[in-house]
N, C-alpha and C positions, 0 to 999 in steps of 0.2 A: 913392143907392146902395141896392140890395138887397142882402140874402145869405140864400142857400138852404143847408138843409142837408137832406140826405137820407141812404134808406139803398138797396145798390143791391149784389144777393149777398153782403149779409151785411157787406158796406164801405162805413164812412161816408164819404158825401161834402158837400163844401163849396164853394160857385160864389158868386162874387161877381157881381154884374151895376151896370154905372151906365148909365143911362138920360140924353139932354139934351133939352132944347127947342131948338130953336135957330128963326133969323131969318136965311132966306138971304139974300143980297146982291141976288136975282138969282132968276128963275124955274127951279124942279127940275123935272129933266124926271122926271116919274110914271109910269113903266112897270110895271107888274104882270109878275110872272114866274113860273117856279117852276122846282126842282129836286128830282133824283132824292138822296135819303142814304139810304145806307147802313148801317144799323144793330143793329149785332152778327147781320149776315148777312141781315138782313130789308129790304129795300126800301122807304123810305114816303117820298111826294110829300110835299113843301113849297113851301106858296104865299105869295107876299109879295106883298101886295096894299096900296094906299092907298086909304082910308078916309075918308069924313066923319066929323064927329063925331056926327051921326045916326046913320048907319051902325053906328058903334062901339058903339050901344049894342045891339044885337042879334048882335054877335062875338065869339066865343068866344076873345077873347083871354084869354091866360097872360102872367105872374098877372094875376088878377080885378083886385086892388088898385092895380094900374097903370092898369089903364081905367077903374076907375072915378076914379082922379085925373085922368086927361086929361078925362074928360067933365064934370065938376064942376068943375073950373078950380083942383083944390086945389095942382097944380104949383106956380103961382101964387104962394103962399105962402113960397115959398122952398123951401132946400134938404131933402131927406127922407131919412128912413136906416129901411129898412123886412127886420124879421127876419123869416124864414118857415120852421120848424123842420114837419117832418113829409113 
């Protein structure tokens, strides 16, 4: 579990995020896609792409702290509860 907190016109806000691993049953089918959002009137692409873990270490995923647990295998370890104020 993550939890963000920010600030966003002067309003704080607070987002919780849980992330799994999982073990399909069964092969996923890996499509890359993207879509258009819309965002307080502004337009911006979003791309959802699957990644090696090679990969992942030159991708600018958000938050940092997540990839660097996936690439280091600290998931692993069990469960995580990670703050991120600011």
């Amino acid at each position: 579990m993550k939890l963000n907190f920010w600030t966003r016109n002067a309003k704080k806000c607070h987002g919780i995020e849980f992330y799994y691993i999982i073990k399909p049953k069964q092969q996923l089918q890996m499509q890359d896609y993207e879509r258009i959002e819309n965002d307080k009137g502004e337009e911006k692409l979003l791309e959802f792409k699957w990644v090696t873990v090679e990969e992942l270490k030159n991708t600018d995923l958000r938050p940092a702290n997540i990839r660097d647990m996936l690439i280091n295998g600290e998931y692993l370890k069990g469960l995580s509860h990670i703050v991120k104020r600011g």
